[in-house]
N, CA, C and O atoms as a Tinker XYZ file with bonds, in Angstrom:
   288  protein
     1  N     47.846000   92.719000   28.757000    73     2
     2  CA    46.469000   92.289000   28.830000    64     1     3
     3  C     46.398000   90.885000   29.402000    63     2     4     5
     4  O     47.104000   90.015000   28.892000    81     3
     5  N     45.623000   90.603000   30.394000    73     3     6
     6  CA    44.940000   89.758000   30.574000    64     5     7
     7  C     44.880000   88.452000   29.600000    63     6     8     9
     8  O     44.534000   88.618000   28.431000    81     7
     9  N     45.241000   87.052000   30.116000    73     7    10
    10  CA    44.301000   86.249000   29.160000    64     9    11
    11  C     43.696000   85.744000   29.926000    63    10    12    13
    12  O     43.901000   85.732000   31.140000    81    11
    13  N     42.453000   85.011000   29.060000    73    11    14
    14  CA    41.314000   84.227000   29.896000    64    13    15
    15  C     41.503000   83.094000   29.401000    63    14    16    17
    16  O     42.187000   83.223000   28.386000    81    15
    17  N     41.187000   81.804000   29.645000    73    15    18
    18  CA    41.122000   80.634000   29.691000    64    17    19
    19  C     39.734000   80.671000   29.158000    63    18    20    21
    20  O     38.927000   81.126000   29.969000    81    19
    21  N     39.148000   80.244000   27.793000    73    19    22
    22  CA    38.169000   80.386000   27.088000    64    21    23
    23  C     37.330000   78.710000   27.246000    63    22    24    25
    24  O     38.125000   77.798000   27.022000    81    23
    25  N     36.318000   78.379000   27.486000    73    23    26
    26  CA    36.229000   77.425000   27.779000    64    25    27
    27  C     34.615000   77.263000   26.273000    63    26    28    29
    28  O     33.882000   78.204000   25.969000    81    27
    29  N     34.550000   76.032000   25.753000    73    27    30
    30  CA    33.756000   75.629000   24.495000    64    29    31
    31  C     32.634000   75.345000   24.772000    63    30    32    33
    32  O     32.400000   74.228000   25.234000    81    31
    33  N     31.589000   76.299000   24.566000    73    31    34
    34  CA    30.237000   76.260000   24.999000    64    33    35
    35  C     29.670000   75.389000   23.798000    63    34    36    37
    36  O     30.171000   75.490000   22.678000    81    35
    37  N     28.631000   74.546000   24.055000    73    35    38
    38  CA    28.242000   73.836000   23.396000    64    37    39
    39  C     26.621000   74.672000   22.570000    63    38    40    41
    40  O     25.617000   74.777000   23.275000    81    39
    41  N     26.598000   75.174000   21.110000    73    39    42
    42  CA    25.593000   75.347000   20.527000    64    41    43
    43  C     24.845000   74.380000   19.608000    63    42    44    45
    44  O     25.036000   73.165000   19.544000    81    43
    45  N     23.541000   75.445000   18.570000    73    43    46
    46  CA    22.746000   74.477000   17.956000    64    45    47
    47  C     22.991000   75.098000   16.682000    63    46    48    49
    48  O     23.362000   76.234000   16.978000    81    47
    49  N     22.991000   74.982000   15.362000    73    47    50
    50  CA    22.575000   75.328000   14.495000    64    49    51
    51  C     22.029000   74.989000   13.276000    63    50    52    53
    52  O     22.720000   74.692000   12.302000    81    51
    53  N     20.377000   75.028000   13.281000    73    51    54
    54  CA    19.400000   73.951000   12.381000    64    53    55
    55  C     19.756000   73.907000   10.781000    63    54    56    57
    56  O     19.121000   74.721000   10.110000    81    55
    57  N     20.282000   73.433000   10.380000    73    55    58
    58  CA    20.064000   73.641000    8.756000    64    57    59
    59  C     18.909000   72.215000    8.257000    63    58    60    61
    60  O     18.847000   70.994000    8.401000    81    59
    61  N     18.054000   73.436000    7.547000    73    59    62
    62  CA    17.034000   72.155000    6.421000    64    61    63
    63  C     18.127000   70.928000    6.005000    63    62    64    65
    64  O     19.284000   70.837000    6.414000    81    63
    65  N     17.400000   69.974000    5.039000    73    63    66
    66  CA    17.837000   69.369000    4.496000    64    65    67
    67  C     17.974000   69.387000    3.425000    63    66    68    69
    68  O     18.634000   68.472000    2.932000    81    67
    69  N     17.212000   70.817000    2.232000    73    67    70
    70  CA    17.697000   70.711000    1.042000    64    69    71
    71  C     18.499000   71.497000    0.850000    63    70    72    73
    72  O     18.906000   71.663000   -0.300000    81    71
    73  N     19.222000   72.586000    2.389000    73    71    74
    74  CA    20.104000   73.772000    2.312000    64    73    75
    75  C     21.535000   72.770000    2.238000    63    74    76    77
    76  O     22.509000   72.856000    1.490000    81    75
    77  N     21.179000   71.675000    3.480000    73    75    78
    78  CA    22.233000   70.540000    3.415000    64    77    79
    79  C     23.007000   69.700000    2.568000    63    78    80    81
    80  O     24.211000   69.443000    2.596000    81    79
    81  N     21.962000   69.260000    1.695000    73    79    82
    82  CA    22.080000   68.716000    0.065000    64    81    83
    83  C     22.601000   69.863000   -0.685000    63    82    84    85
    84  O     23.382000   69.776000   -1.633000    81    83
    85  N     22.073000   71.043000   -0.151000    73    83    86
    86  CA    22.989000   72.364000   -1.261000    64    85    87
    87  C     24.371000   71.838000   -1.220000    63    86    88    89
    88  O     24.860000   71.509000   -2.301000    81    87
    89  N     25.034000   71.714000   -0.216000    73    87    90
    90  CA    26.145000   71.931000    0.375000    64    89    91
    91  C     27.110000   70.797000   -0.129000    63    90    92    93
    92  O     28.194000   70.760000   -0.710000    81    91
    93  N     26.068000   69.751000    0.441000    73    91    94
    94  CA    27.042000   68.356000    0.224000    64    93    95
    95  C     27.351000   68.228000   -1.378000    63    94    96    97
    96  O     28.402000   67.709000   -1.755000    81    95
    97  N     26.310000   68.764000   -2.364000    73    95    98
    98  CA    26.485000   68.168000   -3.406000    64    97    99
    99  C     27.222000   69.414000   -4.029000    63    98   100   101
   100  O     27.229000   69.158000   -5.233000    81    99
   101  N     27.735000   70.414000   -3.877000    73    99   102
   102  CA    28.572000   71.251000   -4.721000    64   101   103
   103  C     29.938000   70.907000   -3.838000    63   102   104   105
   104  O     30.949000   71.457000   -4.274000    81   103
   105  N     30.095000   70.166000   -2.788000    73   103   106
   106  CA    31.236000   70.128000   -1.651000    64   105   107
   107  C     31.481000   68.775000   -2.824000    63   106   108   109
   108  O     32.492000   68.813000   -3.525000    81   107
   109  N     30.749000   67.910000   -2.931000    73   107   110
   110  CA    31.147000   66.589000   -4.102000    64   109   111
   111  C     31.687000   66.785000   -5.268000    63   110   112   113
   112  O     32.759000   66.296000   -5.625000    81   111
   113  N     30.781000   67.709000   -6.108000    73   111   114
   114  CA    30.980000   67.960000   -7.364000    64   113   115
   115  C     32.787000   68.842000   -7.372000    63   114   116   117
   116  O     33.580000   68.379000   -8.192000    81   115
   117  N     33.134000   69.670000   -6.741000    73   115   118
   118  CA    34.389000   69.710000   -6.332000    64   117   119
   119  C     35.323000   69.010000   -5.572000    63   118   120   121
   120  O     36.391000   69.438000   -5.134000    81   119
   121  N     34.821000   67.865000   -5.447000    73   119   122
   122  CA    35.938000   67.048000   -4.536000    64   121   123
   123  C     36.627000   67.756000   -3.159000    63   122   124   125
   124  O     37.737000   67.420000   -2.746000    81   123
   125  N     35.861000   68.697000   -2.578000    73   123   126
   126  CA    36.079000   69.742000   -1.420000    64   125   127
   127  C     35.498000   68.883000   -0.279000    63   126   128   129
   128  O     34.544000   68.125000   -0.455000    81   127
   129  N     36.334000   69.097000    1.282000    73   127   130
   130  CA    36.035000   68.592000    2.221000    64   129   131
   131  C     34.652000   69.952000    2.454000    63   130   132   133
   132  O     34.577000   71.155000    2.207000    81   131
   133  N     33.450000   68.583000    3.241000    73   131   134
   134  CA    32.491000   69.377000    3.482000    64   133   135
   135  C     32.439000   70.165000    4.608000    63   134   136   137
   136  O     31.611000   71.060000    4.779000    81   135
   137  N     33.416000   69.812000    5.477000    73   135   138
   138  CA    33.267000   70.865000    6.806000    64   137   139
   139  C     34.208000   72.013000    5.963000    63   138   140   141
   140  O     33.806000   73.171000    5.851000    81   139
   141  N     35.091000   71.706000    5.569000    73   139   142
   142  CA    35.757000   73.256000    5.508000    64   141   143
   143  C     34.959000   73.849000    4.134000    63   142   144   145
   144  O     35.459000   74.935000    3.842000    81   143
   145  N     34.302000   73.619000    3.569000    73   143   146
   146  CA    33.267000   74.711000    2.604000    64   145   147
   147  C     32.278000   74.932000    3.139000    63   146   148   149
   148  O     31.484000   75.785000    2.743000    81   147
   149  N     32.059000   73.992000    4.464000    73   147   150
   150  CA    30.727000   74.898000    5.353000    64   149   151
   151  C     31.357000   76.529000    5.723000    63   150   152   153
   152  O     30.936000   77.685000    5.763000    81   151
   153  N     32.494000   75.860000    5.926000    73   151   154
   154  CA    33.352000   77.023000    6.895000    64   153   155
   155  C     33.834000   78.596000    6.263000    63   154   156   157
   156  O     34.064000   79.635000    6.881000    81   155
   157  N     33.876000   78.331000    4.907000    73   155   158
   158  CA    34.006000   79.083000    4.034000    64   157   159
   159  C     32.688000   79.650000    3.984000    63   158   160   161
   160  O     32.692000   80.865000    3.787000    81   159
   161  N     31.981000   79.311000    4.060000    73   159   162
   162  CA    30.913000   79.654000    2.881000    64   161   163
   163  C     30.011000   80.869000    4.100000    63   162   164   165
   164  O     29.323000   81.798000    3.676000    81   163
   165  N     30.269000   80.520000    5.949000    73   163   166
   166  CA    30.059000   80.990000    6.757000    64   165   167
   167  C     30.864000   82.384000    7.289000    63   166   168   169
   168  O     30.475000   83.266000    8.054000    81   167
   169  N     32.253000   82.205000    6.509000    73   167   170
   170  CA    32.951000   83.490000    6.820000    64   169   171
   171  C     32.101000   83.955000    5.677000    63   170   172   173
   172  O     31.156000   84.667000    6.015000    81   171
   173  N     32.227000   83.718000    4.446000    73   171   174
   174  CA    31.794000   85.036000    3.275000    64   173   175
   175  C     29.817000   85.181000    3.879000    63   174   176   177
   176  O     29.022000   86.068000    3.568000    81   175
   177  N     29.678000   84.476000    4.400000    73   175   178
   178  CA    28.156000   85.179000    4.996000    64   177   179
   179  C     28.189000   86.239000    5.740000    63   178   180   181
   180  O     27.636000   87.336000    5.648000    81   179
   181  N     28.939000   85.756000    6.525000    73   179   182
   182  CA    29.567000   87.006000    7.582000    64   181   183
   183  C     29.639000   88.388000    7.282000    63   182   184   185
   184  O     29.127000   89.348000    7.858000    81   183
   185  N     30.461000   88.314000    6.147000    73   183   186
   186  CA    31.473000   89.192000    5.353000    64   185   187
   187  C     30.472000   89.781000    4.765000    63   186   188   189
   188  O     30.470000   91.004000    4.906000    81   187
   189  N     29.464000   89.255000    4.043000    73   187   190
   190  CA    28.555000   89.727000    3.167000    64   189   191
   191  C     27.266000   90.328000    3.894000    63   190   192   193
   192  O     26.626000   91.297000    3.485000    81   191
   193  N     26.985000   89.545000    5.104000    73   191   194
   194  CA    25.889000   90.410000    5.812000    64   193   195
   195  C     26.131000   91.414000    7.153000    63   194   196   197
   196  O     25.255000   91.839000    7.906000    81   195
   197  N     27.288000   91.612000    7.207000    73   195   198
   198  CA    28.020000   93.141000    7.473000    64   197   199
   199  C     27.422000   94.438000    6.800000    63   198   200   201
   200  O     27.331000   95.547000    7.327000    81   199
   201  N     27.250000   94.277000    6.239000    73   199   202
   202  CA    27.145000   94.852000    4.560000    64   201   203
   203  C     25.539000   95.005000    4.846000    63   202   204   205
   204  O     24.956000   96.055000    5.117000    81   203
   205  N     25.015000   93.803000    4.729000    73   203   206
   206  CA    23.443000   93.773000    3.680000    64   205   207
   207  C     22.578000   93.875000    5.155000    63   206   208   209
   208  O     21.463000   94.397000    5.180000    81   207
   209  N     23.197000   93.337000    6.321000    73   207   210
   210  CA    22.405000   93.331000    7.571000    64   209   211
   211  C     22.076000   91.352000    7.358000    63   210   212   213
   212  O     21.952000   90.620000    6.375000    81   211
   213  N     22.048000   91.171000    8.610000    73   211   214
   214  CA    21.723000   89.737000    9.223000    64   213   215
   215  C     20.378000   89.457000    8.999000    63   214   216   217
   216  O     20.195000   89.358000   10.212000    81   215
   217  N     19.653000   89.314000    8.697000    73   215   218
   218  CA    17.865000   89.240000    8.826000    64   217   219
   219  C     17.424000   89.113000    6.929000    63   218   220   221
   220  O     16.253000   89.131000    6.551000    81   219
   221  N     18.585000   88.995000    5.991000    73   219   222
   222  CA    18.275000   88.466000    4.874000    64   221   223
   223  C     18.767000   87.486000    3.936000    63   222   224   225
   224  O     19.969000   87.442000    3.676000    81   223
   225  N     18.124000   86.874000    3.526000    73   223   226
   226  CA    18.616000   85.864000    2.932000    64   225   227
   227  C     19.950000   86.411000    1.670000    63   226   228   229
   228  O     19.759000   87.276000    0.816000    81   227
   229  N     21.182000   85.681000    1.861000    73   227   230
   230  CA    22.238000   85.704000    1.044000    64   229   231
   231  C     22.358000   84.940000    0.000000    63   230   232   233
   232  O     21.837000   83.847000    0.222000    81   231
   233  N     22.920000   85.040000   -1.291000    73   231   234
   234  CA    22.976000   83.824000   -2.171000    64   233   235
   235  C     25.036000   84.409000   -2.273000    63   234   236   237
   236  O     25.543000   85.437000   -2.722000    81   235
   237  N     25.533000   83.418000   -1.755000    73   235   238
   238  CA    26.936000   83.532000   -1.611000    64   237   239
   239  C     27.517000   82.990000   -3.050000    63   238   240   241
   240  O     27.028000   82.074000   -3.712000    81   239
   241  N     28.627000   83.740000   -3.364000    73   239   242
   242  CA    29.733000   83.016000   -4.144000    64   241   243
   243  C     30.568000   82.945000   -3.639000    63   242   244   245
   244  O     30.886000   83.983000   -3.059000    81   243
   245  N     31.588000   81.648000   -3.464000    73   243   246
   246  CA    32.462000   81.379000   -2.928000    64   245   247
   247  C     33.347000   80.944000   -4.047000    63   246   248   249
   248  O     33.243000   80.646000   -5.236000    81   247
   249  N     33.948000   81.009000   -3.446000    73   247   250
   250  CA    35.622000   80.249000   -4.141000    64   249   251
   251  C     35.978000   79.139000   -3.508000    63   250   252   253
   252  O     36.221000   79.169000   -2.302000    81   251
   253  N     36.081000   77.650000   -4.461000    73   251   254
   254  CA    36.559000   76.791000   -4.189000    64   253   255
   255  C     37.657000   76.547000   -4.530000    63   254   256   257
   256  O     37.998000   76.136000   -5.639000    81   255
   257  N     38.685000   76.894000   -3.132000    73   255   258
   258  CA    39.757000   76.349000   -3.247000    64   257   259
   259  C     40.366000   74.867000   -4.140000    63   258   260   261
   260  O     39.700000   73.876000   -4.443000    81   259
   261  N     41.377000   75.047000   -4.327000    73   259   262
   262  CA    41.446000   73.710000   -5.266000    64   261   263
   263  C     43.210000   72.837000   -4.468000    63   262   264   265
   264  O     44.410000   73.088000   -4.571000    81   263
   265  N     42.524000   71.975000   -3.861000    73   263   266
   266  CA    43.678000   70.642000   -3.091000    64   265   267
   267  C     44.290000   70.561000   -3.357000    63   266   268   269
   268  O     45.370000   70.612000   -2.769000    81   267
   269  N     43.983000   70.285000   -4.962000    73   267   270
   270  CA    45.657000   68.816000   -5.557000    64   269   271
   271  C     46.744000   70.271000   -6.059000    63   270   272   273
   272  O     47.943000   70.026000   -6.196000    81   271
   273  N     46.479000   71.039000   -6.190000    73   271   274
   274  CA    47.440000   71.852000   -6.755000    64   273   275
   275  C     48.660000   72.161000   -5.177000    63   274   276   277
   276  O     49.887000   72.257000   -5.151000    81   275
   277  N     47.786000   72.226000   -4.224000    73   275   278
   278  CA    48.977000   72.051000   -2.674000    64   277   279
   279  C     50.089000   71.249000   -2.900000    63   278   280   281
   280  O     51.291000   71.503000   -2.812000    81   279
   281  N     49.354000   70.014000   -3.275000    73   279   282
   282  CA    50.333000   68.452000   -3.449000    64   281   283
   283  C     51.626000   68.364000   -4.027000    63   282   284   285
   284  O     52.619000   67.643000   -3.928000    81   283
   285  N     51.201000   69.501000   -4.757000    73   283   286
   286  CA    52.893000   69.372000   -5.638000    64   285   287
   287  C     54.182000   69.646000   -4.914000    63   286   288
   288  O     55.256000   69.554000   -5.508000    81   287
């Protein structure tokens, strides 16, 4: 097969500001980096609106990984 040389299109994606504050403040309260529990939290959307269809609102549970236990 073929490869292509994939080149990084530049998108938008709006989030409110109290969906934002969702985020930041359970990304705090776990001591979790906030890009990678965005990132999480966007695969299990994924995952979950496979399923339920795209066009409804999700209330996700995720799993927060836990850091310091890597460290050892």
């Amino acid at each position: 097969m073929k490869k292509t040389k994939s080149s990084l299109k530049p998108c938008t994606i709006v989030l409110n500001a109290e969906i934002l504050n969702q985020f930041k403040l359970v990304a705090k309260e776990h001591k979790f980096p906030l890009s990678r529990f965005l990132n999480d939290c966007m695969k299990e959307y994924l995952n979950v609106s496979r399923v339920n269809g795209f066009n409804k609102d999700v209330t996700l549970q995720v799993g927060i990984r836990n850091f310091q236990s890597q460290d050892k």
